[in-house]
N, CA and C atoms as a LAMMPS dump frame, in Angstrom:
ITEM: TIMESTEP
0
ITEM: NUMBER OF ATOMS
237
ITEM: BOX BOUNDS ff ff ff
-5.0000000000000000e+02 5.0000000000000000e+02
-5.0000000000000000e+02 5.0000000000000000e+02
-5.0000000000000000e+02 5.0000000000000000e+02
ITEM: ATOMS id mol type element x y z
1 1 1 N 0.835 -1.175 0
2 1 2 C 0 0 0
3 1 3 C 0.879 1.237 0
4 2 1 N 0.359 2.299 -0.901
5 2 2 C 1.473 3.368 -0.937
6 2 3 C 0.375 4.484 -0.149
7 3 1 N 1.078 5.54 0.345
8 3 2 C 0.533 6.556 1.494
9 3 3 C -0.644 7.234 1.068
10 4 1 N -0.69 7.118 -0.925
11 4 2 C -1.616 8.263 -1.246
12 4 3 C -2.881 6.943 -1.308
13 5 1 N -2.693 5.853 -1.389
14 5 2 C -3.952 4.681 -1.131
15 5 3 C -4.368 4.543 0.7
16 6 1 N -3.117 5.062 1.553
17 6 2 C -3.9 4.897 2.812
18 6 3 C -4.784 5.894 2.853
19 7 1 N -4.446 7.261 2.568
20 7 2 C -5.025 8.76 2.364
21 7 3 C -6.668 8.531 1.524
22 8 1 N -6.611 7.859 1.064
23 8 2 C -7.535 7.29 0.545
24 8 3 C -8.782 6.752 0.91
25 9 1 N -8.144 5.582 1.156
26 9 2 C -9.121 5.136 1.945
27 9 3 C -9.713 5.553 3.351
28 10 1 N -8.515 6.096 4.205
29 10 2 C -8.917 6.64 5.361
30 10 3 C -10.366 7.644 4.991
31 11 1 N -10.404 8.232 4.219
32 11 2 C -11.313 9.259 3.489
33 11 3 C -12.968 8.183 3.661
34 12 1 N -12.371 7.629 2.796
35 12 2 C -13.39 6.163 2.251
36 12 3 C -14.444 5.866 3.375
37 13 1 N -12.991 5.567 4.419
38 13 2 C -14.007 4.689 5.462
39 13 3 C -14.387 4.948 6.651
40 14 1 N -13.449 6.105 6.672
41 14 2 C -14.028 7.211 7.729
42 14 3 C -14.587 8.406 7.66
43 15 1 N -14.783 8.851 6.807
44 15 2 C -14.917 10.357 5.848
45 15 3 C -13.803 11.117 6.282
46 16 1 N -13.875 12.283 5.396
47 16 2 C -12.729 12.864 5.379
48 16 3 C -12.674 13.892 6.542
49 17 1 N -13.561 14.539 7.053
50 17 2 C -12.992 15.111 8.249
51 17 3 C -13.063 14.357 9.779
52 18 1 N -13.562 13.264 9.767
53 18 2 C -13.389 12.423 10.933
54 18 3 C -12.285 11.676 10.563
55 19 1 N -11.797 10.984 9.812
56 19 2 C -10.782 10.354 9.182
57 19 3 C -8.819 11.329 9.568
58 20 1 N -9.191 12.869 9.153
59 20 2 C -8.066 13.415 9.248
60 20 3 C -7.84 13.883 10.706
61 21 1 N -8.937 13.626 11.822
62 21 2 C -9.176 13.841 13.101
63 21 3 C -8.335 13.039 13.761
64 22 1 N -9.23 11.99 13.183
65 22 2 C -8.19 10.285 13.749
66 22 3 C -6.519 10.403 13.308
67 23 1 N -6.302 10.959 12.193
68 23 2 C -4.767 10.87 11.769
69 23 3 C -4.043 11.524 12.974
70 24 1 N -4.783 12.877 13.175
71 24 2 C -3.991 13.696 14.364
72 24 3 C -4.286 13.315 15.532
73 25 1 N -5.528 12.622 16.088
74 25 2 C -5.456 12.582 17.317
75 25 3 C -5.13 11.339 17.515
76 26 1 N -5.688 10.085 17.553
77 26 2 C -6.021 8.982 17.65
78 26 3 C -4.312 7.878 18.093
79 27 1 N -3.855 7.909 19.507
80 27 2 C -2.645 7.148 19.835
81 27 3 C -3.335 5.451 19.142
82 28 1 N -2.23 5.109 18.447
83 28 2 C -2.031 3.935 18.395
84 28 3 C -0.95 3.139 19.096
85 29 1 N -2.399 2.525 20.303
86 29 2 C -1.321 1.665 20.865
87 29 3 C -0.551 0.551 20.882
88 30 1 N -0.59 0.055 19.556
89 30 2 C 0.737 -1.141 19.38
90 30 3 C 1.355 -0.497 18.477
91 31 1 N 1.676 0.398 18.22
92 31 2 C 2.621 1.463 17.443
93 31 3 C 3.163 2.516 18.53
94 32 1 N 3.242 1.845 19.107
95 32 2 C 4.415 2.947 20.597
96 32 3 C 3.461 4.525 20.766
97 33 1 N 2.009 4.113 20.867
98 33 2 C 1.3 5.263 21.281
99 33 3 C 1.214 6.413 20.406
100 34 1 N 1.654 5.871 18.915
101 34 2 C 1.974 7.094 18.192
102 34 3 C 0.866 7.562 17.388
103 35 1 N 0.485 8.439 16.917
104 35 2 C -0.728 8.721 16.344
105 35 3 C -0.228 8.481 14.485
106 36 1 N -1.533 8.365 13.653
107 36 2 C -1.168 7.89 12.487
108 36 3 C -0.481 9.172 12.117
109 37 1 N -0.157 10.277 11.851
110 37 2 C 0.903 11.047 10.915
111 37 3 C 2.342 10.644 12.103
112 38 1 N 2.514 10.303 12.819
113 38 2 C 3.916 10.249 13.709
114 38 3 C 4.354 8.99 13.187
115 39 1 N 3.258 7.905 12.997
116 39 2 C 3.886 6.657 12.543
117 39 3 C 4.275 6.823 11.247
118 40 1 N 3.278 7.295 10.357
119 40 2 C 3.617 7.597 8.683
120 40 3 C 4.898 8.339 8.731
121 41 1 N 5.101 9.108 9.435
122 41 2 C 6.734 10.133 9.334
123 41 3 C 7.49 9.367 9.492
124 42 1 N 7.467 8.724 10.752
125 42 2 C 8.825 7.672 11.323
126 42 3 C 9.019 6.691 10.626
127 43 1 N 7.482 6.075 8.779
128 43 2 C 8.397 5.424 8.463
129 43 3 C 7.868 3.961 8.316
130 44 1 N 6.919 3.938 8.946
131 44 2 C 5.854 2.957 9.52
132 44 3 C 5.754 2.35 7.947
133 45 1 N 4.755 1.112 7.243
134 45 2 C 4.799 0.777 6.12
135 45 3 C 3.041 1.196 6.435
136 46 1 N 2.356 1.957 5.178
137 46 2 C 0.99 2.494 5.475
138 46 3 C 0.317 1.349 5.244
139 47 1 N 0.509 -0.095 5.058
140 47 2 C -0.189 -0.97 5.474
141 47 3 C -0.84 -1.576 6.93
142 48 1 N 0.58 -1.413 7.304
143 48 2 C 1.018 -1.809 8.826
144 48 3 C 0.264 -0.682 9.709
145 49 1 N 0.203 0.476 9.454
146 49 2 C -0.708 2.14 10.465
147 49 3 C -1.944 1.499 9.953
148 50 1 N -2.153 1.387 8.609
149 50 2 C -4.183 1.048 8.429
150 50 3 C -4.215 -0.139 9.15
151 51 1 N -3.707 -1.15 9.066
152 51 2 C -4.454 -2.13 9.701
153 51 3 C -4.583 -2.314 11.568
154 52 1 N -3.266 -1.621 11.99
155 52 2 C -3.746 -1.382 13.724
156 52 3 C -4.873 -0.053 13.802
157 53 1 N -5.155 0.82 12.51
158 53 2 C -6.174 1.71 13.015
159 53 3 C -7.468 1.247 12.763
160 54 1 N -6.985 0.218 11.924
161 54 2 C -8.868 -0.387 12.049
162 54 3 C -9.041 -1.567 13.041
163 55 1 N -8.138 -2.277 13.363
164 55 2 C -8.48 -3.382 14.746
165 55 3 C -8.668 -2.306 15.589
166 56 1 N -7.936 -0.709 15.842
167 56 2 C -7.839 -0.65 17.407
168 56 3 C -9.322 0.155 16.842
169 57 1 N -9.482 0.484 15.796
170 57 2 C -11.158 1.378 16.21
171 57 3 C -12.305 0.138 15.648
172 58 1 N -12.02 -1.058 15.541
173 58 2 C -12.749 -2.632 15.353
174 58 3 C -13.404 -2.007 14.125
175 59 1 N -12.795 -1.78 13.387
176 59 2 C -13.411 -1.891 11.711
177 59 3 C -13.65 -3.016 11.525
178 60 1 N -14.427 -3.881 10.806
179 60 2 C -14.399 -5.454 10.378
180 60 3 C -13.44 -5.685 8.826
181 61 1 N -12.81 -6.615 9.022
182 61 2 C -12.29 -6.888 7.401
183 61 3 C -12.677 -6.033 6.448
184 62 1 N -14.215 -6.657 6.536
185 62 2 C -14.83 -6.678 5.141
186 62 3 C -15.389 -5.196 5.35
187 63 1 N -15.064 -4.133 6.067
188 63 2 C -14.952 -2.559 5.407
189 63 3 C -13.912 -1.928 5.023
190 64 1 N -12.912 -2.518 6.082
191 64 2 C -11.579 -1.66 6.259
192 64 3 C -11.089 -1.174 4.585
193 65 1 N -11.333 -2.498 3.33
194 65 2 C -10.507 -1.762 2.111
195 65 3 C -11.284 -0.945 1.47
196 66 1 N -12.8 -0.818 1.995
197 66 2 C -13.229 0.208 1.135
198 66 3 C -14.174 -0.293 0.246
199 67 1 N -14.738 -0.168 -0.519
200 67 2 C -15.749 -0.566 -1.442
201 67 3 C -15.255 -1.516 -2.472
202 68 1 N -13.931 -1.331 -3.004
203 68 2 C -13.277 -1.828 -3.767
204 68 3 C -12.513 -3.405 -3.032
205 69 1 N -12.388 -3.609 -1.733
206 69 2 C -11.98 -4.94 -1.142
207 69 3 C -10.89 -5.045 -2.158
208 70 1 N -10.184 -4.195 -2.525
209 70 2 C -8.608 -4.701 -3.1
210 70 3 C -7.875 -5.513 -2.804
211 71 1 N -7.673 -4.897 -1.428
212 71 2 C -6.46 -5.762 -0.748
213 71 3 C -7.024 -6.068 0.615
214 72 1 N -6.625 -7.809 0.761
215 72 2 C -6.966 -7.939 2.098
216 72 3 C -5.967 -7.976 3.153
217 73 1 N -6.182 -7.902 3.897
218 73 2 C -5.705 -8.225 5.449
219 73 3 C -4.214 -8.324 5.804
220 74 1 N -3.214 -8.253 6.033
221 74 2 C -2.361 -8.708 6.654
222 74 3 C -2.482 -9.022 7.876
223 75 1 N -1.806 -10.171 8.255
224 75 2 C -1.974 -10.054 10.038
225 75 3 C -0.47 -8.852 10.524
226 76 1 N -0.848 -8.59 11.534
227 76 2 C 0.309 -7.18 12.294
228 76 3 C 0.367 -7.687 13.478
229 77 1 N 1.726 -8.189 13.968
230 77 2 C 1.944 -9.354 14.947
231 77 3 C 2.756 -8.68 16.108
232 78 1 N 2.218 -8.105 16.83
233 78 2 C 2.992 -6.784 17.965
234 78 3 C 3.189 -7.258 19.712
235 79 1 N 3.736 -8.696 19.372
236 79 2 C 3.727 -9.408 20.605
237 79 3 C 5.048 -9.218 20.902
């Protein structure tokens, strides 16, 4: 997934001004508490930030890609 497809979808599946809310506010906590633009800076892979922001806000699978279900799932293993 490249940043302008997370940007994307975040839009998609959260709308776009609750979506860019979550980017700034929203700690992700199996990402060292970092919120999604701190992880995207530091580097994070924007697969790896979408998929702990939809377990930690319990998106189900089958919304998280969006209408299009492109791409599914990775597991993100933060044990």
């Amino acid at each position: 997934m490249r940043e302008r497809e997370f940007w994307e979808l975040l839009e998609e599946v959260f709308g776009r001004g609750y979506g860019r809310s979550l980017a700034r506010d929203q700690r992700l906590v199996k990402l060292d508490s970092r919120t999604v633009l701190e992880a995207l800076h530091d580097g994070e892979e924007p697969r790896t930030v979408w998929n702990v922001l939809c377990d930690q806000m319990e998106i189900p699978d089958s919304q998280r890609w969006g209408k299009d279900h492109a791409a599914p799932p990775l597991p993100v293993d933060f044990s």
